[in-house]
PDB file of N, CA, C and O in Angstrom, chain B, residues numbered from 101:
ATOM      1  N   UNK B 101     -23.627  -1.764  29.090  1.00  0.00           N
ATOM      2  CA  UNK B 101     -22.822  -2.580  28.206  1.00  0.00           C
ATOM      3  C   UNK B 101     -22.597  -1.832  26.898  1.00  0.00           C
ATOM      4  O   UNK B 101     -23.430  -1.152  26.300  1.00  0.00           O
ATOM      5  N   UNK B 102     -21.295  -2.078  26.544  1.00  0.00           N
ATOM      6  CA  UNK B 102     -21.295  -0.995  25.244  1.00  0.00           C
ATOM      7  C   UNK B 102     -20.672  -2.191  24.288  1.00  0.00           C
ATOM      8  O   UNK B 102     -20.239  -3.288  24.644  1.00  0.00           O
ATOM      9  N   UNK B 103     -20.775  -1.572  22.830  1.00  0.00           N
ATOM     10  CA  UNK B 103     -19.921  -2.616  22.057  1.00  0.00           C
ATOM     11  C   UNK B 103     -19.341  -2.011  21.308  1.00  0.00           C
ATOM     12  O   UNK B 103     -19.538  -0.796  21.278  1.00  0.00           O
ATOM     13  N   UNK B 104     -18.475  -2.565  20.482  1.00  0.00           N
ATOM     14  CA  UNK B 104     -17.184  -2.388  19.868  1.00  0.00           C
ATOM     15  C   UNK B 104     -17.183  -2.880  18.108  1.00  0.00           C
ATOM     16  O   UNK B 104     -17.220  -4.059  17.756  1.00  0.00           O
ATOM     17  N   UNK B 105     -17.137  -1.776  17.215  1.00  0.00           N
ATOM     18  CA  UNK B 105     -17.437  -2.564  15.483  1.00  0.00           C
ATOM     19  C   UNK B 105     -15.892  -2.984  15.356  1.00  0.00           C
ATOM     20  O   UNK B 105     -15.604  -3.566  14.310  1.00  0.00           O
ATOM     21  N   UNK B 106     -14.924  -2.780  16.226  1.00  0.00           N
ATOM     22  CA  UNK B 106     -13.476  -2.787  15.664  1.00  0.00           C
ATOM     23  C   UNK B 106     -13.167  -4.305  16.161  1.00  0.00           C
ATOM     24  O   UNK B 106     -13.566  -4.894  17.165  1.00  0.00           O
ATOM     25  N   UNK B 107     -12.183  -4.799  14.939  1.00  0.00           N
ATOM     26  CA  UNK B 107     -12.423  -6.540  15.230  1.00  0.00           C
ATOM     27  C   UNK B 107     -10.706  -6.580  16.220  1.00  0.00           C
ATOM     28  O   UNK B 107      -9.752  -5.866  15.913  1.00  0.00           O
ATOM     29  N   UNK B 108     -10.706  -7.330  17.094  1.00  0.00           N
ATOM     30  CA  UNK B 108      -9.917  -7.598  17.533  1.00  0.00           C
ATOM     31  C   UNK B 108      -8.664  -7.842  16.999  1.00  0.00           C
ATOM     32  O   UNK B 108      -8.492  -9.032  16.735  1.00  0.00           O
ATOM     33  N   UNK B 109      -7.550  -6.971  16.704  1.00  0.00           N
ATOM     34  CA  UNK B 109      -6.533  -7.126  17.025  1.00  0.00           C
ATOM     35  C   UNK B 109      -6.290  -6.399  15.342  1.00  0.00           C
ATOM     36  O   UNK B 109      -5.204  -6.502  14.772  1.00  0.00           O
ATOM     37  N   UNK B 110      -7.521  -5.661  14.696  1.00  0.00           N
ATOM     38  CA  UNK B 110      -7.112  -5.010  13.358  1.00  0.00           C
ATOM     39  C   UNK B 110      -7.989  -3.348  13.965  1.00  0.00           C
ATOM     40  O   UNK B 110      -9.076  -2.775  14.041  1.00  0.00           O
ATOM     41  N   UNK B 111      -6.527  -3.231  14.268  1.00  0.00           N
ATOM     42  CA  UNK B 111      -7.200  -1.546  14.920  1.00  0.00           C
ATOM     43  C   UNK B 111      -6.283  -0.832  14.426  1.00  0.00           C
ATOM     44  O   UNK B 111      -5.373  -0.626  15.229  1.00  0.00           O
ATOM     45  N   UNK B 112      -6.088  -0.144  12.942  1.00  0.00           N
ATOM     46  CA  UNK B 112      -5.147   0.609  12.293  1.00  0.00           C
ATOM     47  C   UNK B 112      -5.526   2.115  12.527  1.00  0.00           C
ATOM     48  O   UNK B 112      -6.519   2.515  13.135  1.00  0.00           O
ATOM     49  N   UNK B 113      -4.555   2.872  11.936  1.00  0.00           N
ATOM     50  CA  UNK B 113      -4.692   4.481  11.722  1.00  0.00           C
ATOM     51  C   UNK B 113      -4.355   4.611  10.482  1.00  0.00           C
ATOM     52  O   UNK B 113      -3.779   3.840   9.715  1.00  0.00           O
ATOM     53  N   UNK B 114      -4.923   6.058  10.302  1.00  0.00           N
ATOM     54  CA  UNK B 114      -4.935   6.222   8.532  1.00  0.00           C
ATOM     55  C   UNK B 114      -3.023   6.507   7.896  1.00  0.00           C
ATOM     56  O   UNK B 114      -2.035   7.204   8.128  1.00  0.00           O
ATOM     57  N   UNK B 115      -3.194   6.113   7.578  1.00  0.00           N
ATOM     58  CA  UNK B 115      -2.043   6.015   6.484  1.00  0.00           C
ATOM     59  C   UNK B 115      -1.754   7.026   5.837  1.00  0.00           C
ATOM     60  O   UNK B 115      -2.587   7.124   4.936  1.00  0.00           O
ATOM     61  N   UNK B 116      -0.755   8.155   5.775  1.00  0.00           N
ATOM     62  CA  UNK B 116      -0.973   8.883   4.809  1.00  0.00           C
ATOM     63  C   UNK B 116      -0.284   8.800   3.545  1.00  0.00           C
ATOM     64  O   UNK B 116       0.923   8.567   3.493  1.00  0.00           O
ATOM     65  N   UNK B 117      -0.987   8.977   2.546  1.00  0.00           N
ATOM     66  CA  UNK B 117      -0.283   7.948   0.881  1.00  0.00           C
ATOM     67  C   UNK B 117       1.362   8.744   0.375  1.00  0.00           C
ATOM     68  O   UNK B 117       2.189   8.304  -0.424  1.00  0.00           O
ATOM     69  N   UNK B 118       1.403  10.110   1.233  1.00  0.00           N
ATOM     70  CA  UNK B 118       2.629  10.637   0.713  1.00  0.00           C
ATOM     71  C   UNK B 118       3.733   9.970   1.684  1.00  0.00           C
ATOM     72  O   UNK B 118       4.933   9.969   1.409  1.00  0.00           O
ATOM     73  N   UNK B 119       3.341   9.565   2.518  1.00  0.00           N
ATOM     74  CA  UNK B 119       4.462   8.210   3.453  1.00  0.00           C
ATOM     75  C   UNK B 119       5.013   7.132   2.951  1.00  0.00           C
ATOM     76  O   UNK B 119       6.086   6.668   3.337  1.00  0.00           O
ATOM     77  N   UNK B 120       4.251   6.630   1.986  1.00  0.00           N
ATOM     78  CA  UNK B 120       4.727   5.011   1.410  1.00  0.00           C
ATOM     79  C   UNK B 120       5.828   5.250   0.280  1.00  0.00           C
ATOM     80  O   UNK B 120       5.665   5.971  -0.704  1.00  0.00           O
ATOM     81  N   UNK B 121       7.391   4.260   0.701  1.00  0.00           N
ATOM     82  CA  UNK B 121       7.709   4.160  -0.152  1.00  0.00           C
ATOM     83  C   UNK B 121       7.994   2.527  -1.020  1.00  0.00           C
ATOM     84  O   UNK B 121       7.349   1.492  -0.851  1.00  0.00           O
ATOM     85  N   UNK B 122       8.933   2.709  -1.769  1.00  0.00           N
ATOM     86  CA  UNK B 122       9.472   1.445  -2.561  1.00  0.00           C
ATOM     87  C   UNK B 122      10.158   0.659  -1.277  1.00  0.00           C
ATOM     88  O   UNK B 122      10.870   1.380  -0.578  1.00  0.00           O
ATOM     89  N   UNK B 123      10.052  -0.554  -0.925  1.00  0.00           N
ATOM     90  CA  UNK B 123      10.590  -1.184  -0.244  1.00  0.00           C
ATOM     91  C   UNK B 123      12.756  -1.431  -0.406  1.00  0.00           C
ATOM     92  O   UNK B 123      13.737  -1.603   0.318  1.00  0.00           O
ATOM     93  N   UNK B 124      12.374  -1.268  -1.927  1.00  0.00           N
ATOM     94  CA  UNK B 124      13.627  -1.821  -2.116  1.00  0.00           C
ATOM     95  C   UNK B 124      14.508  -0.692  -2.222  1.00  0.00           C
ATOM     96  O   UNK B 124      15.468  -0.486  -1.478  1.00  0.00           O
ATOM     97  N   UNK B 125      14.074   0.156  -3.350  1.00  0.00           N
ATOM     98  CA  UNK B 125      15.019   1.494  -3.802  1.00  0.00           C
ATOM     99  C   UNK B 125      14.605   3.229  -2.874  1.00  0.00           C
ATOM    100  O   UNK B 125      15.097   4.330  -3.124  1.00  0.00           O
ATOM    101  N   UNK B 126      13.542   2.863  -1.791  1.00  0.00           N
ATOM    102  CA  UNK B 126      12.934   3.932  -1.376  1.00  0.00           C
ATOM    103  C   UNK B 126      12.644   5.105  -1.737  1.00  0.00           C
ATOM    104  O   UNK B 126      12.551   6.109  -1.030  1.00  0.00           O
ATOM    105  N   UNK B 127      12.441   4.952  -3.283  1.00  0.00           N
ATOM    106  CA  UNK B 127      11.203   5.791  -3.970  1.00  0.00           C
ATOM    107  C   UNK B 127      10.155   6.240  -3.574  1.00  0.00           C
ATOM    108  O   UNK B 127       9.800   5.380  -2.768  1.00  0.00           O
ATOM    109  N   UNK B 128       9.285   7.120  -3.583  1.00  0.00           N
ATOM    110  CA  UNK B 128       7.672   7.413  -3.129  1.00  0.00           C
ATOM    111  C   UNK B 128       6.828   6.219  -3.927  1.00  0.00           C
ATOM    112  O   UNK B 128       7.003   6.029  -5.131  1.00  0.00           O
ATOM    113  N   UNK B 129       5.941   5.473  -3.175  1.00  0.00           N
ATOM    114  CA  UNK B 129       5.370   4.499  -4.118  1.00  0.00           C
ATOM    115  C   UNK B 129       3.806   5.651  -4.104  1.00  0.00           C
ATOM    116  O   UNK B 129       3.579   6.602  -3.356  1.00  0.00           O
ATOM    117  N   UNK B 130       3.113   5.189  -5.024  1.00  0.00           N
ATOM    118  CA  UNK B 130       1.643   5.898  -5.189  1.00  0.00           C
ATOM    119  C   UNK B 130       0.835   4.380  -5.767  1.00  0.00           C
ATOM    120  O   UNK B 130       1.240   3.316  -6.235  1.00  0.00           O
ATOM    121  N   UNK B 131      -0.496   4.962  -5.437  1.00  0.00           N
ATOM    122  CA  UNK B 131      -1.428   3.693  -5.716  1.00  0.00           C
ATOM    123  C   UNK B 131      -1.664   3.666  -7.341  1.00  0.00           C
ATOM    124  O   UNK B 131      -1.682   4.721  -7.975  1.00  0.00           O
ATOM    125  N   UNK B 132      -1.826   2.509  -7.912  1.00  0.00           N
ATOM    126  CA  UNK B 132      -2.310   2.130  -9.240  1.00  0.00           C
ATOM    127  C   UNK B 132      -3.838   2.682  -9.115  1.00  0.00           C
ATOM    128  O   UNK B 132      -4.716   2.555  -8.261  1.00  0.00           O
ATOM    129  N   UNK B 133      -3.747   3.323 -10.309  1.00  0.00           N
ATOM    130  CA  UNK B 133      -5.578   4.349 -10.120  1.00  0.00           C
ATOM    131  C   UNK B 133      -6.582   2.830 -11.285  1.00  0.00           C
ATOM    132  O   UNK B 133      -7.787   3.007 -11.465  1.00  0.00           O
ATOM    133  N   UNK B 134      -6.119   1.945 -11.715  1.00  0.00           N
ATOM    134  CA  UNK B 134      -6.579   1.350 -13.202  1.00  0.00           C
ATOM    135  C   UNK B 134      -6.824   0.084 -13.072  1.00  0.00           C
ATOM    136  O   UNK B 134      -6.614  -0.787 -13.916  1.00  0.00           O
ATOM    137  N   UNK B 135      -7.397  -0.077 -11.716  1.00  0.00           N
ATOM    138  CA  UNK B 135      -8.084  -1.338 -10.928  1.00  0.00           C
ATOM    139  C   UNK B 135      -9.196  -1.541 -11.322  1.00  0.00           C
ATOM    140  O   UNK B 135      -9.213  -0.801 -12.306  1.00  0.00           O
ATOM    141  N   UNK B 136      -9.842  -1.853 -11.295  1.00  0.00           N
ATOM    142  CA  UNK B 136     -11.224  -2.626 -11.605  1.00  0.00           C
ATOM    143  C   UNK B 136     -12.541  -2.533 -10.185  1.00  0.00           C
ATOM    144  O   UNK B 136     -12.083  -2.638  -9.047  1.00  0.00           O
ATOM    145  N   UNK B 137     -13.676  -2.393 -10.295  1.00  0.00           N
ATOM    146  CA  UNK B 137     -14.579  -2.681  -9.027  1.00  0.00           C
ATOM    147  C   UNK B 137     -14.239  -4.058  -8.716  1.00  0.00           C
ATOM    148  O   UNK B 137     -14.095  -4.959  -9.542  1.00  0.00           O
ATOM    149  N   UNK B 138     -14.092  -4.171  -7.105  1.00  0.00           N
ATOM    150  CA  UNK B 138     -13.510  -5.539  -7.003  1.00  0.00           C
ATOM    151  C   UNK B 138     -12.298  -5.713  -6.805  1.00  0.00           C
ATOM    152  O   UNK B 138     -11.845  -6.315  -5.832  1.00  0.00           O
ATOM    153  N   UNK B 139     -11.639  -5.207  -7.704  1.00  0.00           N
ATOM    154  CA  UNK B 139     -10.318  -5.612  -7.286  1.00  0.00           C
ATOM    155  C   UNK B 139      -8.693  -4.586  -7.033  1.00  0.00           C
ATOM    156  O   UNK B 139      -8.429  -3.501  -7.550  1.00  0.00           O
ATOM    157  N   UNK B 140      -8.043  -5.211  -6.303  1.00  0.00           N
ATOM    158  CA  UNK B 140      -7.153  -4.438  -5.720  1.00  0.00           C
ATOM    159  C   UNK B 140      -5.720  -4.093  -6.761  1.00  0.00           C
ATOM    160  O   UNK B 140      -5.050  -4.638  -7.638  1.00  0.00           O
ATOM    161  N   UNK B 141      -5.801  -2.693  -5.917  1.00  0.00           N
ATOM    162  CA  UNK B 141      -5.106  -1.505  -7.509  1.00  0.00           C
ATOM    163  C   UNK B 141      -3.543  -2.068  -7.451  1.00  0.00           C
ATOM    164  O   UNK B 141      -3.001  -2.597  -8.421  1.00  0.00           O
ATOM    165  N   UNK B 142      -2.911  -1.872  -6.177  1.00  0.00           N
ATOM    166  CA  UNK B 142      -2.047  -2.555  -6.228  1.00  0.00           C
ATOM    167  C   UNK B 142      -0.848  -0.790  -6.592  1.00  0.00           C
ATOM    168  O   UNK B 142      -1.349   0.208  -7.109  1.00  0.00           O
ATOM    169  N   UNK B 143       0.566  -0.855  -6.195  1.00  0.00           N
ATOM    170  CA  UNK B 143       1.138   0.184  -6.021  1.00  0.00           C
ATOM    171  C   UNK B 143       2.282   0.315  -7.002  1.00  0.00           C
ATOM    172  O   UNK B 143       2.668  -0.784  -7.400  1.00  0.00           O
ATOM    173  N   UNK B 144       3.005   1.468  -7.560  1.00  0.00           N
ATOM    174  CA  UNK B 144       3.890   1.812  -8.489  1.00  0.00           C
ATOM    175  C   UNK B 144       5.371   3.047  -8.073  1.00  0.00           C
ATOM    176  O   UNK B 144       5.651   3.463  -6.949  1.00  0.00           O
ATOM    177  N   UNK B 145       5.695   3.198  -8.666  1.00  0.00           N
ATOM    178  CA  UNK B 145       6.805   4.176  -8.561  1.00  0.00           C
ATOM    179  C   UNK B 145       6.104   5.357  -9.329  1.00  0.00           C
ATOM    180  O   UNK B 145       5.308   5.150 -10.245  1.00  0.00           O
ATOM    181  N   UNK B 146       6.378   6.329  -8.987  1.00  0.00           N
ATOM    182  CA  UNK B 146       5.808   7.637  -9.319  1.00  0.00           C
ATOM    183  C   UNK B 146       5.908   7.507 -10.899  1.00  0.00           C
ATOM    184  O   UNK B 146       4.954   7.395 -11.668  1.00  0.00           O
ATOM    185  N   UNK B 147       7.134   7.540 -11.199  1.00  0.00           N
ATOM    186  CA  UNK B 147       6.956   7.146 -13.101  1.00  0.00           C
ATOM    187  C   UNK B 147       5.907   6.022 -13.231  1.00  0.00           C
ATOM    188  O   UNK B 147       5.703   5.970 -14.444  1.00  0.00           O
ATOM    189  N   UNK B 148       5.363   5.371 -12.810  1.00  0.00           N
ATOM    190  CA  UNK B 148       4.439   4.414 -13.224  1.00  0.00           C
ATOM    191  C   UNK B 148       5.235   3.083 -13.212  1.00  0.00           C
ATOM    192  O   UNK B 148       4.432   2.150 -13.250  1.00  0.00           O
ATOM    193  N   UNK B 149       6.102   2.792 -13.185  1.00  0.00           N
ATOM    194  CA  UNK B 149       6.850   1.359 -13.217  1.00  0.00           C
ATOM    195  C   UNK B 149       6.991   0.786 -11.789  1.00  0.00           C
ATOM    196  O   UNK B 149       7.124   1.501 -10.795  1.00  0.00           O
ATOM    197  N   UNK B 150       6.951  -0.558 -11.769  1.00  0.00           N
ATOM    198  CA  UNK B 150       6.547  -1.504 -11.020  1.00  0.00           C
ATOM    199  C   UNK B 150       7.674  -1.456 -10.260  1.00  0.00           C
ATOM    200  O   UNK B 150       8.840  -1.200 -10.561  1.00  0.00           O
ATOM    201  N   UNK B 151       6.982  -1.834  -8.888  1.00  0.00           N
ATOM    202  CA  UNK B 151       7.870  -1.853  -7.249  1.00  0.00           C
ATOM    203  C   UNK B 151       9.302  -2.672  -7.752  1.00  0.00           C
ATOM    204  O   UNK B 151       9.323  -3.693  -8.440  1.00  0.00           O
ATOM    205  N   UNK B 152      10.399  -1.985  -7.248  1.00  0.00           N
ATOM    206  CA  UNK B 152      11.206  -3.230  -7.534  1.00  0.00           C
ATOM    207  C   UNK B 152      10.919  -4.265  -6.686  1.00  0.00           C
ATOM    208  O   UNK B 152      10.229  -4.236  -5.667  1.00  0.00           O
ATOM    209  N   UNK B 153      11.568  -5.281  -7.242  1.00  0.00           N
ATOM    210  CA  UNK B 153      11.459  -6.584  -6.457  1.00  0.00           C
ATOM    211  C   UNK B 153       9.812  -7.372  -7.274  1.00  0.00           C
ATOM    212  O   UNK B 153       9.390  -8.492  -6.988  1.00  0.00           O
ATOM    213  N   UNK B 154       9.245  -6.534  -8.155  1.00  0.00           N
ATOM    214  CA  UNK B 154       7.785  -7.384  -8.549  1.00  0.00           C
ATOM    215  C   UNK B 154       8.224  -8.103  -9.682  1.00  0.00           C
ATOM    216  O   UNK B 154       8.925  -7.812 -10.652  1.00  0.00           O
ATOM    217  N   UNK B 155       7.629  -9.121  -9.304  1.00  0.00           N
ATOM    218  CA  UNK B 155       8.016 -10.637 -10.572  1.00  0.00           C
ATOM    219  C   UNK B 155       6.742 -10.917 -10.769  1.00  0.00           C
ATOM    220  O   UNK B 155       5.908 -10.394 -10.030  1.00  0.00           O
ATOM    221  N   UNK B 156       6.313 -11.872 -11.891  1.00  0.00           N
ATOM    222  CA  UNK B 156       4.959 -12.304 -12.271  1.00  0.00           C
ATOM    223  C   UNK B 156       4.616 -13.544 -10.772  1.00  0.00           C
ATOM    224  O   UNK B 156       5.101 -14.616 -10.412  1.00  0.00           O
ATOM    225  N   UNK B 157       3.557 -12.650 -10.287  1.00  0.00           N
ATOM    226  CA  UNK B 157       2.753 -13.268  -9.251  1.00  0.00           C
ATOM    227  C   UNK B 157       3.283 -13.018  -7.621  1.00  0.00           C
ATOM    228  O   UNK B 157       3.177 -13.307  -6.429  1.00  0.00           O
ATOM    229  N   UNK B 158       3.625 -12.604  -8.173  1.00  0.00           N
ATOM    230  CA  UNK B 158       4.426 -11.718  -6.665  1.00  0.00           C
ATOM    231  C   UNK B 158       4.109 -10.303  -6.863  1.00  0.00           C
ATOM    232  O   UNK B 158       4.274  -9.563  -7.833  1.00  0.00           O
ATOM    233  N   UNK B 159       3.511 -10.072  -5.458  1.00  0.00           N
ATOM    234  CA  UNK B 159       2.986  -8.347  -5.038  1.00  0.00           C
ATOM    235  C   UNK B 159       3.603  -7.715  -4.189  1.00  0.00           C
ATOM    236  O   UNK B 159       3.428  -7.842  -2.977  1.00  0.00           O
ATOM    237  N   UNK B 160       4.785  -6.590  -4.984  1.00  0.00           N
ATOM    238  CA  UNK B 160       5.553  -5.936  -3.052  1.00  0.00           C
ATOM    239  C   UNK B 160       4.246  -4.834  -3.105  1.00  0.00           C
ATOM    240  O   UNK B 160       3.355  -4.535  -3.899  1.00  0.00           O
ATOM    241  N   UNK B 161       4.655  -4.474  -1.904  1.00  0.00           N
ATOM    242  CA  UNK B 161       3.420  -3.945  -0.668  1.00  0.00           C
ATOM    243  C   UNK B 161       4.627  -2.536  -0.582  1.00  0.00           C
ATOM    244  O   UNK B 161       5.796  -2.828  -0.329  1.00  0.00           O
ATOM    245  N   UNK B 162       4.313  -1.297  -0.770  1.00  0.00           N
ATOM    246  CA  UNK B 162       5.374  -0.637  -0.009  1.00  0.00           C
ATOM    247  C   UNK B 162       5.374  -0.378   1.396  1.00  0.00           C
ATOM    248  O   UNK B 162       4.555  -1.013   2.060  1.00  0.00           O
ATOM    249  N   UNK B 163       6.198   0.501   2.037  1.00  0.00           N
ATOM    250  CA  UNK B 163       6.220   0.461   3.454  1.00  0.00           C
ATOM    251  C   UNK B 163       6.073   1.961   3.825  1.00  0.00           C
ATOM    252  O   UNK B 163       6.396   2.911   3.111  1.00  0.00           O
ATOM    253  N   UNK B 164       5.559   2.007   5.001  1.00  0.00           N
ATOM    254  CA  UNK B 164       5.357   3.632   5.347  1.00  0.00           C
ATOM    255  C   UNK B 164       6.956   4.101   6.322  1.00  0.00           C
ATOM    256  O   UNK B 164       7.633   3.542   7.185  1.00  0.00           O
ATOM    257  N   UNK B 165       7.005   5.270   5.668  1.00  0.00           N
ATOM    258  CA  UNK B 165       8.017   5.992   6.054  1.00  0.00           C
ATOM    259  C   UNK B 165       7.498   6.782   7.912  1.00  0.00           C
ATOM    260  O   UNK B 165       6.496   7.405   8.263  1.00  0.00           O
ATOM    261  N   UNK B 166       8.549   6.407   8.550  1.00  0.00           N
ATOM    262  CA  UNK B 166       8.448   6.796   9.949  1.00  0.00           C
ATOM    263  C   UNK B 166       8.957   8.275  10.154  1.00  0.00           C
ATOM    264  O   UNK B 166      10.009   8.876   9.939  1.00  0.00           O
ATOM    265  N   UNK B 167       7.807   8.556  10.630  1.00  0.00           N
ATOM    266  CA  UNK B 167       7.970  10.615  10.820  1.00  0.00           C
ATOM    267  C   UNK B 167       8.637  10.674  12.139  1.00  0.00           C
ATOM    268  O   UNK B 167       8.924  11.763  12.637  1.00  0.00           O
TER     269      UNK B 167
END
C-alpha cells in the first residue's frame, strides 16, 4: 500500500514567474516583494503599478503565458 501527500485534485507544476502576465494589457506581471509574514504579496507591473483592472478590494491574479 503506498500513499499519496498530494491532495486530490490540487496537483500543480511550477510556474515559471517570467510567464505571468497582466491579464488586461499583457505586460510581464512580477510579484510584490513588501508583504508581510503571513500575508500574501500579491502582483504588479514591472514599473511597480498595479494590475490593471485593480480597484480597492479587488485582486487581479495575472495569467501564465502559454509556451
Amino acid at each position: 500500500m503506498t500513499t499519496s501527500t498530494a491532495t486530490p485534485g490540487i496537483v500543480g507544476e511550477f510556474v515559471d514567474p517570467d510567464d505571468l502576465i497582466c491579464p488586461c494589457c499583457r505586460e510581464c506581471a512580477v510579484e510584490l516583494s513588501t508583504a508581510g509574514p503571513g500575508e500574501s504579496s500579491g502582483f504588479v507591473h514591472r514599473d511597480g503599478s498595479a494590475l490593471c483592472g485593480t480597484q480597492a478590494g479587488r485582486v487581479v491574479e495575472p495569467i501564465e503565458v502559454a509556451r
